[in-house]
C-alpha angles and dihedrals in degrees: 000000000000113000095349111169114241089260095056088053093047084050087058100041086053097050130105092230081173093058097015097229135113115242114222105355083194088078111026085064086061087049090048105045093042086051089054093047092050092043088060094049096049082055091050100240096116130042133170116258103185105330085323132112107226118175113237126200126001158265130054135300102211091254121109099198088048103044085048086055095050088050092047082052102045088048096055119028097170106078112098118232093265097050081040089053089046102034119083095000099136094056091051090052090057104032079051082048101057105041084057094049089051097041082052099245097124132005108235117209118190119198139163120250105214095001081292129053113066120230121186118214115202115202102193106222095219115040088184100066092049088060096050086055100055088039087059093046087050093041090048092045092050103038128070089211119111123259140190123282091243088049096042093056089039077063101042100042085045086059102038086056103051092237088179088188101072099009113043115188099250089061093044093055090038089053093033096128103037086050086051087054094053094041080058091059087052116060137232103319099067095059082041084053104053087045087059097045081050092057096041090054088046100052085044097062094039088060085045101049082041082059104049088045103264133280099320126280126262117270121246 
């Protein structure tokens, strides 16, 4: 776990290390993409310049997923948090995927639903540094003692995306104001990030409400 970037760690955290599989990739990508761009924040290469996330200073971090975030960033200034935290999720889902499968982190298996559709299958390499990870988020939601900035926007981003694994509602709304204390600690992803998991929620119960027929007709 040396040295892992806050979305590696927010990979792990979101990950079913008992059926190694990783419920809704939808949203894990979200997860994933908001926790690159608040990593880069917390290093100070990217700042926001008028609801905009601009990169500031130069030179690489180490991380691949995070270095080809600061290039698509540097080569387009004018996308608001919110478009940054939705557009080009997936690849960084994958790109994130595969650098952890090849450093060993995880073993990746890819396989077809159906003969067609692919599904990719994580088996995290060391169960016990997931846990940790989920003990650390748990620990920094239900206690009033500082905590680190990584820690505090594991925790943040943790909440903002309903990861129900490690965060149940219950324990969000319970810990609602000291989680507001620590989003305050993380930047502008993590709030772009919960209006994204809104919308997506949104747009899920309207196809599923297409699909039933609708809310039911009027009476004669």
């Amino acid at each position: 776990m040396n040295e892992l970037s806050l979305p590696a760690r927010a990979y792990l955290l979101a990950c079913d290390t008992g059926r190694n599989r990783l419920p809704d990739r939808e949203r894990v990508a979200l997860l994933v993409r908001a926790a690159a761009l608040t990593d880069l924040v917390l290093r100070g290469r990217v700042a926001d310049d008028g609801g905009r996330p601009v990169v500031s200073g130069a030179g690489g971090t180490g991380h691949l997923v995070l270095d080809d975030l600061l290039a698509e960033l540097a080569a387009d200034t004018h996308r608001k948090w919110r478009a940054r935290v939705r557009r080009g999720a997936r690849g960084t889902l994958h790109s994130l995927e595969a650098q952890l499968d090849a450093a060993g982190v995880i073993s990746l298996r890819t396989s077809r639903v159906l003969g067609l559709f692919p599904r990719r299958r994580p088996e995290v390499r060391d169960v016990a540094t997931a846990a940790a990870l989920h003990e650390q988020v748990m620990a920094a939601a239900r206690s009033d003692a500082p905590v680190p900035p990584d820690v505090a926007a594991l925790t943040s981003l943790a909440a903002a995306v309903e990861l129900r694994s490690v965060l149940r509602r219950g324990e969000r709304r319970r810990h609602r104001d000291r989680l507001a204390r620590l989003e305050e600690q993380t930047g502008a992803a993590v709030p772009a990030l919960r209006k994204v998991i809104r919308e997506l929620q949104a747009a899920r119960a309207a196809s599923i409400a297409a699909a039933s027929g609708g809310g039911g007709g009027g009476g004669g």
